[in-house]
Every structure is written in structure tokens, then in C-alpha cells.
NUTOR-580176 format. One record per residue (C-alpha): residue in three letters; x, y, z. Coordinates in Angstrom, 2 decimals. Layout:
NUTOR-580176
{ALA {X Y Z}}
...
END
This chain:
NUTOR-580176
{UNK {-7.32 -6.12 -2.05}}
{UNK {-4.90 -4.46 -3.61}}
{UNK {-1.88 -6.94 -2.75}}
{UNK {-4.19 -9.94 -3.72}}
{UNK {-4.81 -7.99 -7.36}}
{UNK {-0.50 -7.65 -7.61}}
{UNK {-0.53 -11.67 -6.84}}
{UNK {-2.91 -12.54 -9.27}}
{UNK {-1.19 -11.11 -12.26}}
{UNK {1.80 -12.05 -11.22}}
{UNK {0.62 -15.84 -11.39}}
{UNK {-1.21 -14.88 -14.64}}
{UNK {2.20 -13.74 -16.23}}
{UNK {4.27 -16.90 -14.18}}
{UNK {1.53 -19.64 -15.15}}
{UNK {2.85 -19.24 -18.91}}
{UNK {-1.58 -19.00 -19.75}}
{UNK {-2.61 -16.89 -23.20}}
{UNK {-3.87 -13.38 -21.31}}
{UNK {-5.68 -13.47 -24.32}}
{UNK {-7.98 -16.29 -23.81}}
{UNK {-8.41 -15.55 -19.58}}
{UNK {-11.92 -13.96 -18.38}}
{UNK {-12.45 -12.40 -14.98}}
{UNK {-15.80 -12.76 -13.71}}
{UNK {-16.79 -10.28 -10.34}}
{UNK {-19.78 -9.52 -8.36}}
{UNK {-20.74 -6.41 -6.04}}
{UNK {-19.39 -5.46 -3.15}}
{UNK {-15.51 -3.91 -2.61}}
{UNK {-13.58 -6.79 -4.29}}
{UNK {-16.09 -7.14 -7.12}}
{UNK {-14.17 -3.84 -8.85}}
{UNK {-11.21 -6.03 -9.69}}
{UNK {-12.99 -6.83 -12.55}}
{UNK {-12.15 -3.44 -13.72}}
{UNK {-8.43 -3.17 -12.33}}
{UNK {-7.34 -5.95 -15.27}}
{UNK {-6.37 -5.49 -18.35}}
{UNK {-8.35 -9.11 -19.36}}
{UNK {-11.80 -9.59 -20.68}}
{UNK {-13.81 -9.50 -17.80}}
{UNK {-17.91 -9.10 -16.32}}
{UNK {-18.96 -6.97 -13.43}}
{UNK {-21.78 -8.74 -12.72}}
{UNK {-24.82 -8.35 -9.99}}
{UNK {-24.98 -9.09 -6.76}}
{UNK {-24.70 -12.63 -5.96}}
{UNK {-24.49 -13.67 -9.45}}
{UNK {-20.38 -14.18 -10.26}}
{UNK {-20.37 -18.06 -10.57}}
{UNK {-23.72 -18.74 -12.71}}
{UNK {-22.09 -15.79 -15.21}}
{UNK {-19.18 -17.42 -14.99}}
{UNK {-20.01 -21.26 -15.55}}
{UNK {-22.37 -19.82 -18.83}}
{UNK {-19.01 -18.18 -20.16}}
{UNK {-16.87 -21.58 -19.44}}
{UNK {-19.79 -23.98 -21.22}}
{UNK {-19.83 -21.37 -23.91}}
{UNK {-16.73 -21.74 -24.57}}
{UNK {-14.46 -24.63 -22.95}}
{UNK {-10.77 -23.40 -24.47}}
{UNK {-11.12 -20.10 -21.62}}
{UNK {-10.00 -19.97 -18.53}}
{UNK {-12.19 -18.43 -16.37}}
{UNK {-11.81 -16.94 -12.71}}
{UNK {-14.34 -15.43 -10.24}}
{UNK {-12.48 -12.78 -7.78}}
{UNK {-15.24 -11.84 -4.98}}
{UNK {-16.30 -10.94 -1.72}}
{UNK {-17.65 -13.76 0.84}}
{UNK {-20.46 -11.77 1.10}}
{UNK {-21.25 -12.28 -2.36}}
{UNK {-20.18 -15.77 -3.24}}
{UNK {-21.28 -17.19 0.32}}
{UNK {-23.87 -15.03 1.42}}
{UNK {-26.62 -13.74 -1.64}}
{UNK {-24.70 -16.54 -3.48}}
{UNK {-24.04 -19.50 -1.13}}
{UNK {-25.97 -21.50 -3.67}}
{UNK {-24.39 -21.17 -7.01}}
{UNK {-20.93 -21.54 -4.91}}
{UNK {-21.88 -24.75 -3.59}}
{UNK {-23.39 -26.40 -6.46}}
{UNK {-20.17 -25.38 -9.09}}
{UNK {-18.21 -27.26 -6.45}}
{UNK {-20.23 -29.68 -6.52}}
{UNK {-20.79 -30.14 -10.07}}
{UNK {-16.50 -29.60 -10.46}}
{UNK {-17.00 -26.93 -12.62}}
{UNK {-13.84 -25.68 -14.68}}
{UNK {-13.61 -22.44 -12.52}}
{UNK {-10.92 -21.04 -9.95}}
{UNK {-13.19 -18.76 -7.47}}
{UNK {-10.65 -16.35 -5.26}}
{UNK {-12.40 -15.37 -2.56}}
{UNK {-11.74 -12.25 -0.45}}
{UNK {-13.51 -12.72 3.36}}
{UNK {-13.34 -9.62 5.12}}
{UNK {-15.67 -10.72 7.44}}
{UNK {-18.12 -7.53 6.76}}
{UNK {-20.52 -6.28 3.69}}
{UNK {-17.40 -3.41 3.12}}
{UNK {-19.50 -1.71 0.41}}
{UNK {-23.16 -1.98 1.61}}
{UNK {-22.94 -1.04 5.41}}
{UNK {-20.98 -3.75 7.48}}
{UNK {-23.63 -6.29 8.08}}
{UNK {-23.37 -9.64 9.51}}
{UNK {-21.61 -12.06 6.74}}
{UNK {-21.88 -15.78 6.92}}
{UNK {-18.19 -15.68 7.71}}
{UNK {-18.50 -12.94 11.02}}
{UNK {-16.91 -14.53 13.74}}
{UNK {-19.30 -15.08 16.68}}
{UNK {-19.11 -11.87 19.43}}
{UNK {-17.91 -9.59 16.61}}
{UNK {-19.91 -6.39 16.36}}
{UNK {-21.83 -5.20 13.13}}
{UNK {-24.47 -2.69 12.15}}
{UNK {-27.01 -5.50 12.08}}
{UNK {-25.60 -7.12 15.32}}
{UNK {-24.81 -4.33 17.49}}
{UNK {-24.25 -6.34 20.95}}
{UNK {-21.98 -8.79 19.25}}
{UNK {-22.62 -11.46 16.81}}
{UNK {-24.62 -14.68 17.83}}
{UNK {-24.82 -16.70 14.51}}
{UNK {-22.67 -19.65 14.10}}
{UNK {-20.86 -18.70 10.83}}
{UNK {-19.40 -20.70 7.90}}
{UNK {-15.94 -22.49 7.55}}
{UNK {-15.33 -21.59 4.12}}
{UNK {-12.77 -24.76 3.71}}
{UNK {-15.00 -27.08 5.48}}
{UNK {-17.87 -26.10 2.90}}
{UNK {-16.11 -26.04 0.12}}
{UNK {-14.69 -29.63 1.29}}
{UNK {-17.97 -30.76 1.52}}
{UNK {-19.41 -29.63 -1.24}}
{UNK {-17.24 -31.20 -3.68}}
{UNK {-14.06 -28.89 -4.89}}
{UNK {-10.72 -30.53 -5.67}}
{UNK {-8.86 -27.80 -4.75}}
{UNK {-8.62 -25.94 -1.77}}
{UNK {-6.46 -23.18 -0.34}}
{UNK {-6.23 -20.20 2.37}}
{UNK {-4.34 -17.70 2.78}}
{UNK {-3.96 -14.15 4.61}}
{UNK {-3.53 -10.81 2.66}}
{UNK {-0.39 -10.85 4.66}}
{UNK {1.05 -14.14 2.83}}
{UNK {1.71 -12.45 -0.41}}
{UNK {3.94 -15.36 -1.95}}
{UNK {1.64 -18.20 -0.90}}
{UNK {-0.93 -16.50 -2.46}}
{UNK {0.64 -16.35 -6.08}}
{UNK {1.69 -19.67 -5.66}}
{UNK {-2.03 -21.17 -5.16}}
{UNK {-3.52 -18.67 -7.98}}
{UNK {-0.94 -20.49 -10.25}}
{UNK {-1.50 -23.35 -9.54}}
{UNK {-5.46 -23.57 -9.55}}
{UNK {-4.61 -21.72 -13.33}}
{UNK {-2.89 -24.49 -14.74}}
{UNK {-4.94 -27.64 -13.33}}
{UNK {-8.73 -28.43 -13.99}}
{UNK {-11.73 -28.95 -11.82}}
{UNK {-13.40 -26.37 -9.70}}
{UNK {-10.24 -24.34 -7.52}}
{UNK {-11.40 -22.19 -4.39}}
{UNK {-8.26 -20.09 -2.70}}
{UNK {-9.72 -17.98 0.37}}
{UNK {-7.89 -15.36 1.24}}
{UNK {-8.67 -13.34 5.04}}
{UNK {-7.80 -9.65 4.88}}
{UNK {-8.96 -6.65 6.97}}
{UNK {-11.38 -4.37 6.25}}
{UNK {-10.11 -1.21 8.48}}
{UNK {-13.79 1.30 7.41}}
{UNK {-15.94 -0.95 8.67}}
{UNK {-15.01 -3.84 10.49}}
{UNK {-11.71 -3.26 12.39}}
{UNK {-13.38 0.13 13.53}}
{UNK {-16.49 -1.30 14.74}}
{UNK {-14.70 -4.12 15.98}}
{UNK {-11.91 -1.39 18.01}}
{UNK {-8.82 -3.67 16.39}}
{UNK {-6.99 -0.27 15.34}}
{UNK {-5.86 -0.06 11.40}}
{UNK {-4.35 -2.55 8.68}}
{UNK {-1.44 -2.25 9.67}}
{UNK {-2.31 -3.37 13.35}}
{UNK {-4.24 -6.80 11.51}}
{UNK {-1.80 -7.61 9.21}}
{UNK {0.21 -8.03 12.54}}
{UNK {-2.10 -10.31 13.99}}
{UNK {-2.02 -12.56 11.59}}
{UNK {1.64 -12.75 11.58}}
{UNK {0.89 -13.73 14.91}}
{UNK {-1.81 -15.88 14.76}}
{UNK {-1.39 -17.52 11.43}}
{UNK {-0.46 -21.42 11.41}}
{UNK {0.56 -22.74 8.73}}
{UNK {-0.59 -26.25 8.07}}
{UNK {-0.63 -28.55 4.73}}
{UNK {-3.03 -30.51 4.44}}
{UNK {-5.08 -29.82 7.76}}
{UNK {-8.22 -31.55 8.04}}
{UNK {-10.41 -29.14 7.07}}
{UNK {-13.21 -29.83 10.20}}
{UNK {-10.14 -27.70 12.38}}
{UNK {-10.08 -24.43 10.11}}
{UNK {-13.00 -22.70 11.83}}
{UNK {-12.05 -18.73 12.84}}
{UNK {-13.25 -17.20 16.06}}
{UNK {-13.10 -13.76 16.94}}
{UNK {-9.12 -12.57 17.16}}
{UNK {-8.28 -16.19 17.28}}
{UNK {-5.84 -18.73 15.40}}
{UNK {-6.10 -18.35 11.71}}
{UNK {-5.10 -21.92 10.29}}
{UNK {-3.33 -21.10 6.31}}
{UNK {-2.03 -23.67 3.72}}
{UNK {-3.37 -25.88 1.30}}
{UNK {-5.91 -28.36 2.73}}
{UNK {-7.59 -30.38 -0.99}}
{UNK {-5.75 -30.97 -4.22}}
{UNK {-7.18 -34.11 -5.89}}
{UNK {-8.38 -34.96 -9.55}}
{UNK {-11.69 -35.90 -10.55}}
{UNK {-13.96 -35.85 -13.89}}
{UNK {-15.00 -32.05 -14.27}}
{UNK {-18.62 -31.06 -14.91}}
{UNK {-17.53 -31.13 -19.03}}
{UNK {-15.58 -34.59 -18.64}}
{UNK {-18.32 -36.14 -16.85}}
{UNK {-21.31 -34.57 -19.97}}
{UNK {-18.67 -35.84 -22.46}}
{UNK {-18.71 -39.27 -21.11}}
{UNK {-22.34 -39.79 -21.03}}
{UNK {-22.91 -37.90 -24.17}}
{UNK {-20.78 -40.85 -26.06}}
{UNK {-22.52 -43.77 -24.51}}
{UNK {-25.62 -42.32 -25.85}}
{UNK {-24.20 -41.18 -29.40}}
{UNK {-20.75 -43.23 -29.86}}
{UNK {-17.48 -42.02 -31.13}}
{UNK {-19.17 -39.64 -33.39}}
{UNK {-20.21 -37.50 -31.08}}
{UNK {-19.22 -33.78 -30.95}}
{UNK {-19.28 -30.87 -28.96}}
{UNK {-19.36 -27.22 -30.74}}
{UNK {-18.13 -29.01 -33.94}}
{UNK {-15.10 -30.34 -32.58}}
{UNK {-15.16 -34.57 -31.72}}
{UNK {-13.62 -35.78 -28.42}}
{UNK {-9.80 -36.60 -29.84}}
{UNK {-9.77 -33.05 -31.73}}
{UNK {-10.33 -31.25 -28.74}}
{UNK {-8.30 -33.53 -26.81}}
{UNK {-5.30 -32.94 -29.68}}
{UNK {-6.04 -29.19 -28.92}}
{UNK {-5.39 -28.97 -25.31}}
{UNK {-2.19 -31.13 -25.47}}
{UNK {-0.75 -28.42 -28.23}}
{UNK {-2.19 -25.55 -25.14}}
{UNK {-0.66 -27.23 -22.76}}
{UNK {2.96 -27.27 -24.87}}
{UNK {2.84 -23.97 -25.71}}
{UNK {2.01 -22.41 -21.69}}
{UNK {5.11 -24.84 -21.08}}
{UNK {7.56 -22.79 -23.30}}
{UNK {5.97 -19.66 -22.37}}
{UNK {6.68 -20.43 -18.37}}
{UNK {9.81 -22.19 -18.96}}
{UNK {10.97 -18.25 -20.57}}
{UNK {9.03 -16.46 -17.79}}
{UNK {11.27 -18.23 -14.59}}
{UNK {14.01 -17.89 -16.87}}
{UNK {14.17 -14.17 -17.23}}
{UNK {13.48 -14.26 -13.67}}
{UNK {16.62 -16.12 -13.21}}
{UNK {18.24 -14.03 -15.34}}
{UNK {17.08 -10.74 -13.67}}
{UNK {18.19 -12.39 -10.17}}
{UNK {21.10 -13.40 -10.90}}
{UNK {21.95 -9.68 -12.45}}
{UNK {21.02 -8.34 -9.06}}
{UNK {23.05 -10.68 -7.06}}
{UNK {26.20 -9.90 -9.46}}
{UNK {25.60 -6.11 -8.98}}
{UNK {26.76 -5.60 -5.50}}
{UNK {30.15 -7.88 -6.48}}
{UNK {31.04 -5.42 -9.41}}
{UNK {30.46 -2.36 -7.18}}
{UNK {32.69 -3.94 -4.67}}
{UNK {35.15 -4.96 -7.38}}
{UNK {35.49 -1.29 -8.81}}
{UNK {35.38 -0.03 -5.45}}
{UNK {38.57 -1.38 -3.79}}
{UNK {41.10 -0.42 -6.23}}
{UNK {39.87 3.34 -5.63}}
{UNK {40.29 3.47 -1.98}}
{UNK {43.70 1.88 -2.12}}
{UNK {44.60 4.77 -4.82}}
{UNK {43.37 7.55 -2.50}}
{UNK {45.22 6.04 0.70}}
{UNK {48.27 5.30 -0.53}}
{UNK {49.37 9.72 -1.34}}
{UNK {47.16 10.38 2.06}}
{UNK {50.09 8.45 3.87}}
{UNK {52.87 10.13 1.80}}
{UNK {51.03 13.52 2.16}}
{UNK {51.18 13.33 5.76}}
{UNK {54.71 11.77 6.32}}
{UNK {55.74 15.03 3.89}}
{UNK {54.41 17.36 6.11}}
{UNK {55.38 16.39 9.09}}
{UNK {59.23 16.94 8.41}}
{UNK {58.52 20.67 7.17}}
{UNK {56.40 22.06 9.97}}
{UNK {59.03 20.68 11.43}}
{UNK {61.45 22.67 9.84}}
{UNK {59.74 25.76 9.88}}
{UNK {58.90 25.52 14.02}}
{UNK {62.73 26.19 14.53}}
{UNK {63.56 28.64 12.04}}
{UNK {60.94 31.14 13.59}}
{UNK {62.51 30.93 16.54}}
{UNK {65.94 31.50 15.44}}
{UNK {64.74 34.69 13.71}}
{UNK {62.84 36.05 17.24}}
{UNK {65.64 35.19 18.80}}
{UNK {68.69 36.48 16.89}}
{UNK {66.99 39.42 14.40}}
{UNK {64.52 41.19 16.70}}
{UNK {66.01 42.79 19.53}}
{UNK {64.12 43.73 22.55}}
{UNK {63.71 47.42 21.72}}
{UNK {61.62 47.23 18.95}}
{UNK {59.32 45.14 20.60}}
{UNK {59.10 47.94 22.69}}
{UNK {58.33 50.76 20.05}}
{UNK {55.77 48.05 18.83}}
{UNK {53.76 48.25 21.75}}
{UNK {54.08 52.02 22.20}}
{UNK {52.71 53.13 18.47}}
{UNK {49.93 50.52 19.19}}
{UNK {48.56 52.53 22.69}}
{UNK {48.01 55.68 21.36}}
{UNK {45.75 54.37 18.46}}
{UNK {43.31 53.45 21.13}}
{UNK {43.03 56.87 22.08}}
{UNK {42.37 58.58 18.91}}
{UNK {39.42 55.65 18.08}}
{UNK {38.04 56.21 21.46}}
{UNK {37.41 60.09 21.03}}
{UNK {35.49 60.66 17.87}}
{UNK {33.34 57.11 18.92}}
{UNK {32.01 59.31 22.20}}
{UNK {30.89 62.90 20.32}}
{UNK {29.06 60.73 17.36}}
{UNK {27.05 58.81 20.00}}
{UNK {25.77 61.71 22.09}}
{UNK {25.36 64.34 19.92}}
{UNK {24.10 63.03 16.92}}
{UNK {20.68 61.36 18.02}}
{UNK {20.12 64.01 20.97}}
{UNK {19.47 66.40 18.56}}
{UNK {17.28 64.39 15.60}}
{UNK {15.26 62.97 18.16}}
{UNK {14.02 65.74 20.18}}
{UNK {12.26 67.83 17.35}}
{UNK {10.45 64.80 16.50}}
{UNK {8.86 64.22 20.30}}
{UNK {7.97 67.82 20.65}}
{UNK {5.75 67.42 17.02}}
{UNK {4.11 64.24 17.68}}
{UNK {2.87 65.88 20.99}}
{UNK {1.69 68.56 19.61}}
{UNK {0.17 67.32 16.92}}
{UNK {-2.83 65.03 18.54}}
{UNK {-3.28 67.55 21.01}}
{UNK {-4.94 69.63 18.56}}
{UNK {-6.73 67.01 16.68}}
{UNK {-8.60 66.01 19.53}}
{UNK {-9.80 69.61 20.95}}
{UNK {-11.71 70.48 17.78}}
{UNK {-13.15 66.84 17.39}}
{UNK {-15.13 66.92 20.88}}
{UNK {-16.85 70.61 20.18}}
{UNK {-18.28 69.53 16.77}}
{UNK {-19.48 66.09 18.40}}
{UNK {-21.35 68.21 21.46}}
{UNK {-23.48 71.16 19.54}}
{UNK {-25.24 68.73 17.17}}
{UNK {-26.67 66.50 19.99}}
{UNK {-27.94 69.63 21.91}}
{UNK {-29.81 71.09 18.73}}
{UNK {-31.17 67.82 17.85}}
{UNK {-32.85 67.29 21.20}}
{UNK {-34.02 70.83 21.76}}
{UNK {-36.16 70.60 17.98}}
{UNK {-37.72 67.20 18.67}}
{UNK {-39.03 68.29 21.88}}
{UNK {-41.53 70.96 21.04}}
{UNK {-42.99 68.68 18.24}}
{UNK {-44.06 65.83 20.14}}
{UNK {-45.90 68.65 22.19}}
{UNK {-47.96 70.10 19.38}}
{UNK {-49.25 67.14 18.29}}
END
């Protein structure tokens, strides 16, 4: 979740959209606490409940943008029927849904998105329901955009979010990720790390897919891309339209007539284009600073090293000729100065030191600690010796006078 929460404000900031006028809508379950992780007006609502909270907030107000981040569980499962009908009714929403597969928070049940054979604490043997195709639904049901992605496919994701941001009708962007308490223990299929893997593996990406071919089985092929983007009359639109047959041009909705409101959104719309437009241009900026870095390092870099090996060559070329010089010259003076006698008398004024450093090393080492160390023996032996005589005659005449007083009392009575 936590990689899908780091895309999602990063499409917030690159979508150019007032932060100020963006609402977060959640349900229950593990991914309904990203409604508390952003620093946007948002709703932690109850379980099942995300989209009707949601589609109140956007009819309260039209000028918000409003986006539902849940669980499958939650938006397909307790509520599969407000999902289906704000798709159907092209609601004004983007819904990001995270499918785990698994009820993460409320004891890894059977979803309507469990793969068939996979185990859960309400199908122990394996799961035999046929479960939903979230796409295929969706598809169905009416939405004009529609997306998935793997919590792996960290890029793609932004790129969707942003994109469902800045167009209108109802947006749904599924994106699989692992749940390792629950599911991928149950399930044996070892730790995040170990799915994000498989779908590396087992991800294929496809535009455009028809969206009858994205079921999931157990372990299997996980088809990823963007399957629906088309336009049609949102739920608002659609009111609007019907409201002004009825009334005529005069007709207004919270106070504001149809060309007002339409004035509005085209002066919106200009100002998240400048905002955007400054957003990918810092990021230019900031890229193009990083890619220049490494050249100036370089740059200062070579100069240095041809500084520091240019005197290493002349140092060494130097040397050479006076070791050189100096080999000879001590050879000379052996030769020529030193005769062969006072090597001699060398050698003999050396011997006799040996002697003298041998002597006084022998009387140290066997008369010194002979002496210190046999006092100390003959005390420690005689010292427990007696300790322990005394000890044993003070233990024995207690037990024998104890014994012979208890005896004659049990008699007398």
C-alpha cells in the first residue's frame, strides 16, 4: 500500500490539481487508513460505504475532486452495489482500488476477487467460488475509464492516477498487490518480496485488451494496462441536460446558471495547466542538474590526476640515479677503509656479551620463584586441614543429643 500512497501524491502534485479543493474518501479494511496518511481533506468512512459518501460530497459540491482509495473487499464485496451503480450512473469519481485478494484486516476470508483453489480461513480446502473480473465488471457496468496495474508497476500507476485526475466521468484503476500476513502465508507463496517477483514474471502488459481476457487464476498470468478510456455525459451533465428542457436557459444549479459554471471550469482548467506546465518543468530542471553533475565531477577530476602523475614520474626517474649512486660508494668504503682485522675484533667483543646475558638470566629463573612459591603451598595445606577437623565434631554431638531426648518422650506418653 505504501508504494501505491507514494504514486498517488506524486500524480496529485504532477496533475497541476488545487490540493486544496481534492477529498479522499476510504472505507475499512487495511487500505481504508490512507485516508489518514494524506495531508487532504478526507472521510474514513464504514464498511462498505466509500462511494455513496463519496458521490454525496461530489453532488454537494461539483468544483471537488473527489477519490475513493479502498480495498476490493470493501468496494466489491459489502459494497459491490454502490460500485456498480456510480459506474453506471458515470459518476464524477476516480475509485483506486487495492485487491489483495483477502479481508487483510478482518481475518482473511474469501473476497469476491480470491482466485479459485486459493486457501482462506472461510475456505480452508481451497476456494470453489467463481470470483469477479474487476475490469470485466467495471466494463460492464458502465465506467469510461479503466486501468490495472501491479504494486510492482510503480510508474504506470502514477501515470493512470493522473490521468483519471484530470478527465471526467467515473475512473476505476485496480491495482493487485500482496498481502504477505494473511494471504501469501496461507497460500505458502513465501514474502513480498517473493510476489512482487511473480508478477514481474507473470505480468503482460496489454493496451487496450478486451476486457472478457483479464480474469486471474491462482499464480497465473496477470494481464496490466489500460483497457477503457472513452467520454460520455457524467451523472451531473446528463441532470443538467434534463433539468433545462424542463426549466430553459434559466435554470441553475447551487446559484450558479449553466455558462457560469461552464466559464468556471475553463478558468480551472487554465490555471492546473500553468501549475503542471511548472511542475514537469522543475522536473526537467532537477534532471537535467543530475545528468550535468557527473560531467563536472569528471571535468574537475582529470586535471588533478594529471597534476599528481606528472612529479610521480619525475620522483621516480630521480631516485633511481641516486640509489644508484649510493650502491657503489658503500662498496668502495668496505672495500678500501675496513680492513679485515677489525672485522675480526667486531665479532670477538660481540661473543663474550652472550655470555655475561646468559648467566644472571639462569640464577633469576630458578631461584627466585622456588623460594616465593613454596611457603605459600605449605599454608594453603595446612590451612583447610584444620578447618575441616573441627567442623565434623560440632556437626556429630548435636544429632546424638537430639535423638537420645526425643526418645524417652514418645515413651511417657
Amino acid at each position: 500500500i505504501g508504494s501505491e500512497v507514494n504514486s498517488f501524491a506524486e500524480a496529485v502534485k504532477r496533475s497541476g490539481i488545487d490540493p486544496k479543493k481534492l477529498v479522499v474518501v476510504s472505507g475499512i479494511g487495511c487500505t481504508g487508513r490512507v485516508a489518514g496518511y494524506v495531508n487532504f481533506d478526507s472521510m474514513h468512512t464504514t464498511h462498505g460505504r466509500a462511494i455513496p459518501v463519496a458521490t454525496g460530497i461530489k453532488l454537494a459540491n461539483p468544483e471537488l475532486t473527489v477519490v475513493v482509495f479502498s480495498g476490493e473487499g470493501d468496494l466489491a464485496g459489502i459494497g459491490g452495489n454502490h460500485l456498480i451503480h456510480a459506474a453506471r450512473r458515470n459518476m464524477d469519481l476516480v475509485v483506486i482500488c487495492n485487491n489483495n485478494f483477502t479481508y487483510g484486516m478482518t481475518g482473511g476470508q474469501v473476497t469476491p476477487t480470491t482466485p479459485g483453489t486459493a486457501t482462506a480461513s472461510t475456505t480452508p480446502y481451497g476456494n470453489y467460488e467463481y470470483p469477479f473480473s474487476l475490469p470485466l465488471l467495471m466494463d460492464a457496468a458502465g465506467a469510461t475509464y479503466i486501468a490495472r496495474w501491479t504494486s510492482m508497476h510503480s510508474r504506470n500507476v502514477t501515470q493512470s492516477i493522473e490521468e483519471a485526475l484530470l478527465r471526467k466521468g467515473f475512473s476505476f484503476i485496480e491495482i493487485i498487490s500482496p498481502c504477505p500476513t494473511l494471504y501469501l502465508r496461507r497460500n505458502r507463496l513465501g514474502d513480498g518480496v517473493d510476489q512482487l517477483q511473480n508478477y514481474q514474471d507473470n505480468s503482460i502488459l496489454k493496451h487496450g485488451a478486451d476486457t472478457r481476457e483479464t480474469a486471474i487464476d491462482f499464480q497465473g498470468k496477470i494481464v496490466v494496462g489500460k483497457f477503457v478510456e472513452k467520454n460520455k455525459p457524467t451523472y451531473l451533465e446528463a441532470s443538467d441536460k434534463c433539468a433545462i428542457k424542463l426549466v430553459g436557459d434559466d435554470y441553475q444549479l447551487y446559484g450558479k446558471t449553466i455558462p457560469e459554471r461552464e466559464a468556471e471550469e475553463k478558468a480551472e482548467k487554465e490555471r492546473i495547466a500553468v501549475r503542471r506546465a511548472a511542475v514537469l518543468a522543475a522536473e526537467v530542471a532537477q534532471q537535467e542538474a543530475n545528468d550535468a553533475q557527473p560531467a563536472k565531477a569528471a571535468a574537475k577530476q582529470a586535471p588533478a590526476k594529471a597534476v599528481k602523475k606528472a612529479p610521480a614520474k619525475k620522483a621516480a626517474v630521480k631516485a633511481a640515479p641516486k640509489a644508484a649512486q649510493k650502491a657503489p660508494a658503500k662498496t668502495k668504503f668496505q672495500s678500501k677503509v675496513m680492513p679485515a682485522k677489525q672485522a675480526l675484533a667486531e665479532t670477538k667483543k660481540a661473543a663474550p656479551a652472550k655470555k655475561v646475558a646468559a648467566k644472571p638470566a639462569k640464577k633469576v629463573a630458578v631461584k627466585a620463584p622456588a623460594k616465593k612459591a613454596a611457603p605459600k603451598a605449605k599454608a594453603v595445606a595446612k590451612a583447610p586441614a584444620k578447618k575441616v577437623a573441627p567442623a565434623k565434631k560440632a556437626v556429630a554431638k548435636p544429632a546424638k543429643k537430639a535423638v537420645a531426648k526425643a526418645a524417652p518422650k514418645k515413651t511417657r506418653k
